[in-house]
DSSP file (Angstrom, degrees, kcal/mol; ACC not computed):
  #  RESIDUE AA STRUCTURE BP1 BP2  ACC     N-H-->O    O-->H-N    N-H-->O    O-->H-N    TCO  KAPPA ALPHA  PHI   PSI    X-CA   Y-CA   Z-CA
    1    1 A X    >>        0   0    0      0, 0.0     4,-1.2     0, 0.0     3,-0.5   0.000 360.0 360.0 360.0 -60.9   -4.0   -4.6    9.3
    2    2 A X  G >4  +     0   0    0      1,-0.2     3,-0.5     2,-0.2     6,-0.2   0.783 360.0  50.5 -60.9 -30.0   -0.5   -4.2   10.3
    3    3 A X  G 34 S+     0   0    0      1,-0.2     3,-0.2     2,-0.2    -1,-0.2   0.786 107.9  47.9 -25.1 -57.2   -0.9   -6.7   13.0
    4    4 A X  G <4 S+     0   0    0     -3,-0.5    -1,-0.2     1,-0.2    -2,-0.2   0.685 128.7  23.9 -60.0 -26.2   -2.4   -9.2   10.9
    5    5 A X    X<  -     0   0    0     -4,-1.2     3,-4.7    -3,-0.5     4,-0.2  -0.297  59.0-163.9-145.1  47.4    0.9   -8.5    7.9
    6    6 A X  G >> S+     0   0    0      1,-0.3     3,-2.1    -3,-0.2     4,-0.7   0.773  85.1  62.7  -3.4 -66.3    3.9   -7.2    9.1
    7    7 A X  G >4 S+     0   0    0      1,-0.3     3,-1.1     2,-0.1    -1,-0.3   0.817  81.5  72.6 -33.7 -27.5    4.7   -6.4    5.7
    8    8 A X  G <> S+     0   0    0     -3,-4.7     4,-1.3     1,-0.3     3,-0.3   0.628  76.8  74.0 -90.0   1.4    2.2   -4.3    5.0
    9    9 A X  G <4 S+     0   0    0     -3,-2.1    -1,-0.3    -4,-0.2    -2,-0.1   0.889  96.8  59.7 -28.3 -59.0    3.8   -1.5    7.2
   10   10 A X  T << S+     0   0    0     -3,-1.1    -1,-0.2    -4,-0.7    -2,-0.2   0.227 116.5  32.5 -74.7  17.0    6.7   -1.2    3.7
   11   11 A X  T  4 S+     0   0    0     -3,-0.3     5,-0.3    -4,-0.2    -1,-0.2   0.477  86.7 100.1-132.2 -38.2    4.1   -0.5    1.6
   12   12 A X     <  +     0   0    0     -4,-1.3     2,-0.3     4,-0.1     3,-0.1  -0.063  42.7 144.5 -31.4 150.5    1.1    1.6    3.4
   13   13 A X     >  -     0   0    0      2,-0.1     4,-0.7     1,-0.1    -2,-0.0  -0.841  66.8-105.5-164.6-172.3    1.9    5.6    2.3
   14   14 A X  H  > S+     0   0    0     -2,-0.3     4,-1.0     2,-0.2     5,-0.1   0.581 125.4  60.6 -99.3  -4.1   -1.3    7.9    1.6
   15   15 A X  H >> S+     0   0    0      2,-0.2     3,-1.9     1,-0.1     4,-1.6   0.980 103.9  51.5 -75.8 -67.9   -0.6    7.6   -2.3
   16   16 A X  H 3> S+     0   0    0     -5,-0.3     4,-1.6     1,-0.3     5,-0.3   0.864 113.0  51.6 -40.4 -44.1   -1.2    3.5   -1.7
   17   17 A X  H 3X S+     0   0    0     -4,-0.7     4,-4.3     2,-0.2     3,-0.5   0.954 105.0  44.5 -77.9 -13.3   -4.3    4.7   -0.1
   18   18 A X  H <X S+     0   0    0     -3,-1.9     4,-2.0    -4,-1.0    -2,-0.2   0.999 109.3  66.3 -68.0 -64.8   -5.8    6.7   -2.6
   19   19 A X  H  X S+     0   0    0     -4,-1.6     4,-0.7     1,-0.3    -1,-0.3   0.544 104.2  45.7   0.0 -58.5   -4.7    3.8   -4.7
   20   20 A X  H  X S+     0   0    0     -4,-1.6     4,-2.7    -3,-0.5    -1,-0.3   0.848 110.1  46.0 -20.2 -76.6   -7.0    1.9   -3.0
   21   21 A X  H  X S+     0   0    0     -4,-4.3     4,-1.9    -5,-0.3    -2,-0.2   0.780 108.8  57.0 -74.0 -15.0  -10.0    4.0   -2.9
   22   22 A X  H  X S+     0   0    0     -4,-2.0     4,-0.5     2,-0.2    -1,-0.3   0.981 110.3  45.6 -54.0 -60.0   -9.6    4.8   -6.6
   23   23 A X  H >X S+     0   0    0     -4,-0.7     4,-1.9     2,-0.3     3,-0.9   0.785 111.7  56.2 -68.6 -44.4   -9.7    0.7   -7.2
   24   24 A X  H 3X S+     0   0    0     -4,-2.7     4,-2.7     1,-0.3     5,-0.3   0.975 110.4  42.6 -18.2 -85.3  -12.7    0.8   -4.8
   25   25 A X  H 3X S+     0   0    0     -4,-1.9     4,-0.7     1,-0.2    -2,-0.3   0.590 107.6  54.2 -38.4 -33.5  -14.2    3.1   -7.0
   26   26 A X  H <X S+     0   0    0     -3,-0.9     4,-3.3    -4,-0.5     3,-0.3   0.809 113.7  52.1 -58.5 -47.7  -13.3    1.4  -10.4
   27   27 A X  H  X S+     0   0    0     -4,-1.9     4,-0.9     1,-0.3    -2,-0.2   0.888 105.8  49.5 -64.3 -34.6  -15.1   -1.6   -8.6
   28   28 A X  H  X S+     0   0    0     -4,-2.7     4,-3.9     1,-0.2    -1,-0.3   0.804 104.9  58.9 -79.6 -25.9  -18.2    0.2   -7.7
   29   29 A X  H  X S+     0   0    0     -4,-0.7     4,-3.1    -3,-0.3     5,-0.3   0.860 106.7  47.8 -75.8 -40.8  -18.7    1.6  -11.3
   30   30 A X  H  X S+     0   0    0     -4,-3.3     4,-1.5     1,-0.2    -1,-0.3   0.912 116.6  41.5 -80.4 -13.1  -18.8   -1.8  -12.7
   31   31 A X  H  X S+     0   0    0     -4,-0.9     4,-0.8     2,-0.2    -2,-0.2   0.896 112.7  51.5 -87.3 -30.3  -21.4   -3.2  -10.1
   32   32 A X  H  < S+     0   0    0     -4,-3.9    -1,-0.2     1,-0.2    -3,-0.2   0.900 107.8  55.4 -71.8 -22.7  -23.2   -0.2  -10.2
   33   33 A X  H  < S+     0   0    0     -4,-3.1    -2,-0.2    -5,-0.2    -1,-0.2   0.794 118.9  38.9 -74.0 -20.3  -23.1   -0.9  -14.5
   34   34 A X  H  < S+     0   0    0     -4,-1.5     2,-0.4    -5,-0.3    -1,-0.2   0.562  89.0  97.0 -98.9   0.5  -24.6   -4.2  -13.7
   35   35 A X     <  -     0   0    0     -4,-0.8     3,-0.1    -5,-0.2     4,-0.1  -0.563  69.4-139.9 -86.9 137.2  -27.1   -3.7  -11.0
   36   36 A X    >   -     0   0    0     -2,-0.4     3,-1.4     1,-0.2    65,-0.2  -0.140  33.2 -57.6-111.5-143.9  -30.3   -3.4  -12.6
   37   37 A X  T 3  S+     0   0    0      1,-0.3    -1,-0.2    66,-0.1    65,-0.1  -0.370 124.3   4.2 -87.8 150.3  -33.2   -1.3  -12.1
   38   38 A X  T 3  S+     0   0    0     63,-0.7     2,-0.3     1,-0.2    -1,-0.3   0.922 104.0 133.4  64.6  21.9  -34.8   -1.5   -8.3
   39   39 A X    <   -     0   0    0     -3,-1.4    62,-2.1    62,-0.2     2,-0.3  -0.895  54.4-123.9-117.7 164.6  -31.5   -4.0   -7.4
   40   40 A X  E     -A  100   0A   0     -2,-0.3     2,-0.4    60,-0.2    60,-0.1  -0.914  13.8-154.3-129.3 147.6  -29.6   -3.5   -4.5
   41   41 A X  E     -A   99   0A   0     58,-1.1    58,-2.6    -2,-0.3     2,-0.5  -0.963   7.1-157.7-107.9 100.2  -25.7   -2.9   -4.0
   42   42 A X  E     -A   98   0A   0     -2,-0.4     2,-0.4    56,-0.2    56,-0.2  -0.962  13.0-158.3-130.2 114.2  -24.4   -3.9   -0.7
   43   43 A X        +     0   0    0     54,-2.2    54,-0.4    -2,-0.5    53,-0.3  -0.942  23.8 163.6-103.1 101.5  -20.9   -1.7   -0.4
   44   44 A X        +     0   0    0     -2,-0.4     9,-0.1    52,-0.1    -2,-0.0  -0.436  11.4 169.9-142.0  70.9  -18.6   -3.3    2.1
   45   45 A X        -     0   0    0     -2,-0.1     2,-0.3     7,-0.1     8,-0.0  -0.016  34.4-133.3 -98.4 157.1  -14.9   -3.0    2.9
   46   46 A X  S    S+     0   0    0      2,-0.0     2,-0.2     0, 0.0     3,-0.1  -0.245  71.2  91.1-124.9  94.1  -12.3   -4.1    5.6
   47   47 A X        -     0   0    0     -2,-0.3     3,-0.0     2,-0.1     0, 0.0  -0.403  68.5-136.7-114.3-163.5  -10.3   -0.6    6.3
   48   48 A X        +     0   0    0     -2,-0.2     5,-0.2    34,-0.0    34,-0.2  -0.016  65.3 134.1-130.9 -37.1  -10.7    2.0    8.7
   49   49 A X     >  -     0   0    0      1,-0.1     4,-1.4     4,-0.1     5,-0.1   0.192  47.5-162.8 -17.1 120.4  -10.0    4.2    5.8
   50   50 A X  T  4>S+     0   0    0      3,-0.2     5,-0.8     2,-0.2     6,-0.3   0.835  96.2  58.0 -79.5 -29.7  -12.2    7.2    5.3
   51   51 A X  I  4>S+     0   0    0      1,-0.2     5,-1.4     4,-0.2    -1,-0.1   0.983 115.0  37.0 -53.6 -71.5  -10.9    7.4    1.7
   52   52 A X  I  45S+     0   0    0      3,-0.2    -1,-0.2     4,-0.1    -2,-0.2   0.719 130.3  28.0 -21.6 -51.6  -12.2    3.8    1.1
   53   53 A X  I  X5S+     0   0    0     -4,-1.4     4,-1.3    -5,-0.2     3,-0.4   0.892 125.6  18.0 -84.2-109.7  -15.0    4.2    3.0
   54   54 A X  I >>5S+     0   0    0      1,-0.2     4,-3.8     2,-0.2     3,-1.0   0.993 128.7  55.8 -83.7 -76.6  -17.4    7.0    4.1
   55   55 A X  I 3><S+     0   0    0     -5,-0.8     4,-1.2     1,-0.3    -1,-0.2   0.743 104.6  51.0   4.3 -85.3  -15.4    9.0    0.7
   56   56 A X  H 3><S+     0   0    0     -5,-1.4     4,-1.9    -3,-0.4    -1,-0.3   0.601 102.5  54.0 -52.2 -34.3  -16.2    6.6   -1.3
   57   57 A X  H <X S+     0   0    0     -4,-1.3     4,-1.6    -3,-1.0    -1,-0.3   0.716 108.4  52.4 -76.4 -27.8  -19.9    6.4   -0.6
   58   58 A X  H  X S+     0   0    0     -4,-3.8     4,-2.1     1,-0.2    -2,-0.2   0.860 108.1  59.3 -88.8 -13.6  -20.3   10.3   -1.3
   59   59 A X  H  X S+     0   0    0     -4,-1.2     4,-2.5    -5,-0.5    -2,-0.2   0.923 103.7  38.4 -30.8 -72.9  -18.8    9.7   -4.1
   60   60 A X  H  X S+     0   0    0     -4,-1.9     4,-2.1     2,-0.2    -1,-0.1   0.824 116.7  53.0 -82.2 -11.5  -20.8    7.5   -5.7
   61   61 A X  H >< S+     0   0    0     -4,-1.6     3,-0.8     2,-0.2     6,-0.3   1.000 111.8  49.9 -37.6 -72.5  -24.0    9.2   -4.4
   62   62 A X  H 3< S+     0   0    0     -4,-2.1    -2,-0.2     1,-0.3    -1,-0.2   0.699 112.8  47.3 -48.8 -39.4  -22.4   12.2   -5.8
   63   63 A X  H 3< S+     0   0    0     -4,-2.5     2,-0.7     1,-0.2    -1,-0.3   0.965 116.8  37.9 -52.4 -58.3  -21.8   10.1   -9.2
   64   64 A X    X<  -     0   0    0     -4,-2.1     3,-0.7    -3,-0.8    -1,-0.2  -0.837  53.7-171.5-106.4 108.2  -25.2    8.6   -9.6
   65   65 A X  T 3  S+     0   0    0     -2,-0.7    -1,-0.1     1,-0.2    -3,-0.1   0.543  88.1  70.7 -93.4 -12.0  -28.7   10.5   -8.7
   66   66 A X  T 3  S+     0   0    0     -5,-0.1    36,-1.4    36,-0.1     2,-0.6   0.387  87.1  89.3 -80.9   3.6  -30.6    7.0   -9.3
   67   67 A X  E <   +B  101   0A   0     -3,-0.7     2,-0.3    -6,-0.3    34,-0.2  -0.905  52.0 179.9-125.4 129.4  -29.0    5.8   -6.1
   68   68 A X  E     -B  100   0A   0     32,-1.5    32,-1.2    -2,-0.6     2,-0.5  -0.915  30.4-124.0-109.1 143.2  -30.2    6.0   -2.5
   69   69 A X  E     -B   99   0A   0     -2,-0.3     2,-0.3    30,-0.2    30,-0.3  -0.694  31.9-150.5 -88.5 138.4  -28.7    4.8    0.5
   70   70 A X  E     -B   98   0A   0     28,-3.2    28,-0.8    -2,-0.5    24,-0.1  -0.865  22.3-105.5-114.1 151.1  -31.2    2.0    2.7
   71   71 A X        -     0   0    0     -2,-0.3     2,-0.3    22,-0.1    22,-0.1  -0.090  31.2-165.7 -60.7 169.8  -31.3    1.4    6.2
   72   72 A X        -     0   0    0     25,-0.0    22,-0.2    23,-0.0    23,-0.1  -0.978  34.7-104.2-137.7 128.8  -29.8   -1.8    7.4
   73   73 A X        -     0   0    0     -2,-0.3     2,-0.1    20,-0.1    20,-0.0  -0.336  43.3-117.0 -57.9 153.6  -30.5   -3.0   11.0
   74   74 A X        -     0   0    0     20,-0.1     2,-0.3     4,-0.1     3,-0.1  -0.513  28.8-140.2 -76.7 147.2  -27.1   -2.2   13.1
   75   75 A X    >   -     0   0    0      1,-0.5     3,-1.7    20,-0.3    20,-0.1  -0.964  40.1 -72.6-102.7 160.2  -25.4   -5.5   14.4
   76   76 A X  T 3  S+     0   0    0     -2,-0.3     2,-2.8     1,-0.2    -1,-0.5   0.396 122.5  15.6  16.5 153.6  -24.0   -5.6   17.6
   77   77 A X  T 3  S+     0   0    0     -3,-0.1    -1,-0.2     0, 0.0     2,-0.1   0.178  93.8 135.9  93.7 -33.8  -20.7   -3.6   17.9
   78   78 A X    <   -     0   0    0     -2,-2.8     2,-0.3    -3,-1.7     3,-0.1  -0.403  39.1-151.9 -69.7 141.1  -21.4   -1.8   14.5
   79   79 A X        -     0   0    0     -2,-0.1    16,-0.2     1,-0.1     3,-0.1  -0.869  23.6-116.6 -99.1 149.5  -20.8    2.1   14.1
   80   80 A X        -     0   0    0     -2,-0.3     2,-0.3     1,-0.2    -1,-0.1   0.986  68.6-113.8 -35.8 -61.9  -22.3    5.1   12.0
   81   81 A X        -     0   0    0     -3,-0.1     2,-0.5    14,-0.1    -1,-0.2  -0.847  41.1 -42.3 148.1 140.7  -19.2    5.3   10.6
   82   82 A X        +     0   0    0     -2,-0.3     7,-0.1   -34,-0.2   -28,-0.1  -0.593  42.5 176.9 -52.6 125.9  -16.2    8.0   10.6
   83   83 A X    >   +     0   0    0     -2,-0.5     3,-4.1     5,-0.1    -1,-0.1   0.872   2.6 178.7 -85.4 -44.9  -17.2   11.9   10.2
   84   84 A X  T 3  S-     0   0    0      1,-0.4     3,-0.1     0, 0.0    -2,-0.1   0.624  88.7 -46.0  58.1  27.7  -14.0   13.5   10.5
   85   85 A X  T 3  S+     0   0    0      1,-0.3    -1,-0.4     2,-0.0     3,-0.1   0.149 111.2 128.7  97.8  -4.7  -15.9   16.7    9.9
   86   86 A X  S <  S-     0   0    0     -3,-4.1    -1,-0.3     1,-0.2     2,-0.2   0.095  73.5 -81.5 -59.3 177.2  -18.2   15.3    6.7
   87   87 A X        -     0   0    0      1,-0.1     2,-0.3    -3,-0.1    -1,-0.2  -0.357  60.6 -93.5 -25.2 120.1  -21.1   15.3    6.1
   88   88 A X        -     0   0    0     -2,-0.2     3,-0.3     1,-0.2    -1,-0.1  -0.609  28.7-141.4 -51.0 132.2  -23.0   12.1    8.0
   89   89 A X  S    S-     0   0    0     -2,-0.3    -1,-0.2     1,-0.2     2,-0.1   0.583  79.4 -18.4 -44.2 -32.5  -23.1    9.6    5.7
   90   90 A X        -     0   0    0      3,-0.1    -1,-0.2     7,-0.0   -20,-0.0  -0.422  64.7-163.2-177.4  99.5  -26.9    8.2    6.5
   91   91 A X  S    S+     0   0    0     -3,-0.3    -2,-0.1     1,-0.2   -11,-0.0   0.864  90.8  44.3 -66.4 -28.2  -28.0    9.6   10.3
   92   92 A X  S    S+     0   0    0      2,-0.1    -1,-0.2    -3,-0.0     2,-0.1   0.874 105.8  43.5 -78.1 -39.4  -30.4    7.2   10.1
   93   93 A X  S    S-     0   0    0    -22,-0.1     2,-0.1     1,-0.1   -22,-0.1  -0.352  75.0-113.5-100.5-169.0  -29.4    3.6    8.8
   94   94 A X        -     0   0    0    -22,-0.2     2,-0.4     2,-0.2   -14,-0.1  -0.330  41.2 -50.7-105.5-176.8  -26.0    1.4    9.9
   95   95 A X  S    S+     0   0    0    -16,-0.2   -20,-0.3     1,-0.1   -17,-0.1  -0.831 103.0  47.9 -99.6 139.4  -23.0    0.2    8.5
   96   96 A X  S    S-     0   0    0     -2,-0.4    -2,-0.2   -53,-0.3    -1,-0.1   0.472  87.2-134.4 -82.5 158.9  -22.3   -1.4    6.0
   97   97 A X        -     0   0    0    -54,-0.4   -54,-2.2    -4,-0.1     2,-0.3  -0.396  16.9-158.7 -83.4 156.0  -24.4    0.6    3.5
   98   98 A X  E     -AB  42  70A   0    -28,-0.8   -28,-3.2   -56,-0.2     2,-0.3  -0.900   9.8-142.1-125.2 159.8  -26.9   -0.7    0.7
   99   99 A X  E     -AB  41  69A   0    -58,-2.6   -58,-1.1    -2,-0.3     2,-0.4  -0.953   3.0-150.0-133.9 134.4  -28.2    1.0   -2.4
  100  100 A X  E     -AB  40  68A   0    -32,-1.2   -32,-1.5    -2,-0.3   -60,-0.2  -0.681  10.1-142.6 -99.3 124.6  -31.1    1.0   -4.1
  101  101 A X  E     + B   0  67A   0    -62,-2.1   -63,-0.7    -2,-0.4   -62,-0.2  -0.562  21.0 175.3 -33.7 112.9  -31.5    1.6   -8.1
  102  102 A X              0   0    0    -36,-1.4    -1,-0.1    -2,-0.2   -35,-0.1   0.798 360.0 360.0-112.7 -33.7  -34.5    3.6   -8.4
  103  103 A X              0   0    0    -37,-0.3   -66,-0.1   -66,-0.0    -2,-0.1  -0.014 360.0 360.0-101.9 360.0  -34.2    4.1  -12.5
């Protein structure tokens, strides 16, 4: 990121990220209020941020008991994902994650 935006060095803090993963969150709430039943939710960011990221996805697990995460074939190059001590996020499928509506 800083590479790409020199600027964005004067703004980065951890309050700007939380910032972030909050807006994340605001976003997912309204796709998850339109996604209908047995539709799928394809969750996809570009950070490295755990907040954003692997965070955000237990989150909205944690929000929603109608939502499951489904594999997606790896491509090339792709990782699990940070752990940073979590929980795994899905030991089985890849990054980025999809979810399915089951109600």
């Amino acid at each position: 990121m800083f590479r790409k935006d020199e600027d964005a060095v004067s703004f980065w803090s951890p309050a700007y990220v939380e910032e972030c993963a909050a807006r994340q969150r605001r976003i997912l709430e309204s796709a998850y209020a339109m996604l209908k039943e047995g539709g799928i939710l394809v969750y996809s960011t570009c950070t490295f941020s755990p907040e954003e990221n692997e965070q955000t996805i237990e989150w909205l697990l944690e929000a929603h008991d109608d939502l499951r995460l489904l594999p997606i074939a790896k491509a090339g190059g792709l990782s699990q994902g940070v752990q940073n001590g979590r929980k795994p996020i899905d030991p089985i499928s890849s990054t980025p994650p999809a979810f399915g509506r089951t109600v």
